[in-house]
N, C-alpha and C positions, 0 to 999 in steps of 0.2 A: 148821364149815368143810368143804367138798366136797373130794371125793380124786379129782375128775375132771382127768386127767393134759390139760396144756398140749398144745396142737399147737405144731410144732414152729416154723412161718413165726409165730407170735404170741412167741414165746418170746425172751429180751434176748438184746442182740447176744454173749453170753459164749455164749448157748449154741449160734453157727450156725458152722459149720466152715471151719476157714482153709483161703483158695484163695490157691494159688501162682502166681506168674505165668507160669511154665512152662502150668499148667492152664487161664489164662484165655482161652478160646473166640475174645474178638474180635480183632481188629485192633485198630493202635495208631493214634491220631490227633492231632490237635493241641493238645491237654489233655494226650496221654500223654509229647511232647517236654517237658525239662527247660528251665527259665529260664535266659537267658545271666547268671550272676553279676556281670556288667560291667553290663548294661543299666540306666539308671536305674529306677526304680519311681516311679510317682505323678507328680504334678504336678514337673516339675522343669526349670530352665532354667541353662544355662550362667552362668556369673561373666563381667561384660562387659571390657571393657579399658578401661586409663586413657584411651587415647586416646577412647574414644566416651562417657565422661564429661565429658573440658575439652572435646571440638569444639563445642559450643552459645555453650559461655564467648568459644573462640576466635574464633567468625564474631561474635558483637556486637562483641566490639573492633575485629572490621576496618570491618563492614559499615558500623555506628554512625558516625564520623567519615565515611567517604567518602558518605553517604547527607547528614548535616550541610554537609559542602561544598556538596554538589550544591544544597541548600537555596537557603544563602547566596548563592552565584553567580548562581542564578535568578532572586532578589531584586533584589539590587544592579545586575543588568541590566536592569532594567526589566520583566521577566517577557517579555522579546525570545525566540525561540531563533534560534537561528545557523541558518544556511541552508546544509546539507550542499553540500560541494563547489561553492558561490560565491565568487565574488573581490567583496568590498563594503569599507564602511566596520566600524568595530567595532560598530555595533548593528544587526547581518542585512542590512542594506538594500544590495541587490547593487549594483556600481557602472556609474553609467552608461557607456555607451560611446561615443562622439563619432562621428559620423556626417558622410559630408562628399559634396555632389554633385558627382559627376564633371564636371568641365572648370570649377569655380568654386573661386577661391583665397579667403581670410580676408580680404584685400584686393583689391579689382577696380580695374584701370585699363582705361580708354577707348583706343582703335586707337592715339591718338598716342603710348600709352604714360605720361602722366600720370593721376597721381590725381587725381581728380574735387572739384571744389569744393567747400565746403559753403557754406551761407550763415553769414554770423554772425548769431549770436543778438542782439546788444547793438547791430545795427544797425536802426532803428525800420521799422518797413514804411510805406511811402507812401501814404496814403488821399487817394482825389480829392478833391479841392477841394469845398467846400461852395458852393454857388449864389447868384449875390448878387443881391438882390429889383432888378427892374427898373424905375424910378420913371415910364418911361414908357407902360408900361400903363395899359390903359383901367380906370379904376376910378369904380364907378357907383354912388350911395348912395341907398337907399331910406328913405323916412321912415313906418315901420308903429306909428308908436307915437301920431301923433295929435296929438302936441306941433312946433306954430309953430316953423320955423326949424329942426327937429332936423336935417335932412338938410345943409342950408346950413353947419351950424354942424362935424358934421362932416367938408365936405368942404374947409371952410377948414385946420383941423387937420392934413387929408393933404396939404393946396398948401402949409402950411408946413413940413411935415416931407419935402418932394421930388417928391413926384407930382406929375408935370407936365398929367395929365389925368384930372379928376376931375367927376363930374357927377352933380347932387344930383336925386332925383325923389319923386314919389309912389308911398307900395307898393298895389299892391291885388290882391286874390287871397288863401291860404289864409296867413298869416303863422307863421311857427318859434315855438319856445316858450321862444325868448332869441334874443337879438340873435346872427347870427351873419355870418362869412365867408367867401363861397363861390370858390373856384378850382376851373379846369378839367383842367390834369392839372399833374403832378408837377414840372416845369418852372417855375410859377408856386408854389409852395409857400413859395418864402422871400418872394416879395412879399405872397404875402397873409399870412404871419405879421409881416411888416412895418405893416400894415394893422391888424390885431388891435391889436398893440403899440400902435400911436401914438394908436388910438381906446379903447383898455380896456378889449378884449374878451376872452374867452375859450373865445368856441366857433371854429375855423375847421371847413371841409367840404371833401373834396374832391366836385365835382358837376357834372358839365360842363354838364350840362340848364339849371342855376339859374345857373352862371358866364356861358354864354358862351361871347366872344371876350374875357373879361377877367376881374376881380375883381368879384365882386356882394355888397353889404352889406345886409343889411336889417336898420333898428335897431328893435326892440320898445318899448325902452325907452332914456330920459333915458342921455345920457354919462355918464359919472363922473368 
């Protein structure tokens, strides 16, 4: 073992020489202020109050039903909402407002001062008279069908059914594709459906070209 004597900076802290604070050189700093014995240490947080413990409790008991109402109401009204600051009915709908033109009352009467008539309903309306066939038009029958006698035969049938002037002939020229009844205007309509009638027909025309100054028949075919 070596007798080489220790320097003195290597040597354990028993053997380096007590410094007094009287003797120590520096300044005093922020390490060298004392701890306030009050202040807490370490992680550390205040104890809270009763009160901010129940307040979470207290707002569901309020909030929860008036949040439920508000539900409800919304529902059962049809999912309407009310129309802030309108005058209406109970389901939003604002109410109307009646309007009225100046110088016209709800009821008008006429200079002399009465009210104006109405008609009655239950009283029938009067339609003109319908036209009555006139038996002394000239009515002229044509025979396009070929058959002996057809013309004759029906202008006997019109001399007895009233026609006072009737006259039977031969057709010739482009013949109809059925026996038909020709008048000339509208005037003549119930005699020549007269005509139709009492022969068996069922075409009339109106046609001034082919009528006339009267009733023009042409028969295609045999009476019935």
């Amino acid at each position: 073992m070596s007798d080489t004597p220790v320097p003195a900076h290597t040597a354990g802290a028993d053997s380096l020489p007590a410094v007094s604070k009287a003797d120590y050189p520096y300044p005093d700093d922020e390490f060298d202020a004392p701890a306030d014995p009050t202040a807490p240490r370490g992680v550390h947080r205040a104890p809270r109050s009763a009160w901010s413990r129940w307040m979470p409790f207290v707002l569901v008991l309020v909030l929860a039903p008036l949040l439920a109402y508000g539900i409800v109401t919304f529902v059962t009204r049809g999912g309407d909402l009310p129309i802030v600051g309108g005058s209406g009915d109970d389901d939003g709908t604002p109410a109307a407002t009646a309007t009225s033109t100046p110088g016209t009352d709800d009821e008008q009467t006429d200079d002399t001062g009465e009210e104006p008539t109405e008609p009655d309903e239950d009283e029938p309306t009067q339609e003109a008279p319908a036209a009555e066939p006139d038996l002394a038009t000239s009515v002229t029958v044509f025979n396009a069908a070929g058959i002996q006698g057809l013309a004759a035969t029906a202008g006997q049938k019109l001399t007895g059914a009233g026609f006072t002037d009737v006259s039977p002939e031969n057709f010739t020229g482009t013949k109809p594709a059925s026996s038909t009844v020709y008048y000339a205007s509208e005037d003549d309509r119930a005699t020549a459906d007269l005509v139709a009638s009492t022969l068996g027909l069922g075409t009339v025309q109106l046609d001034a070209a082919q009528a006339g100054d009267g009733i023009v028949v042409v028969l295609v075919s045999a009476l019935s």
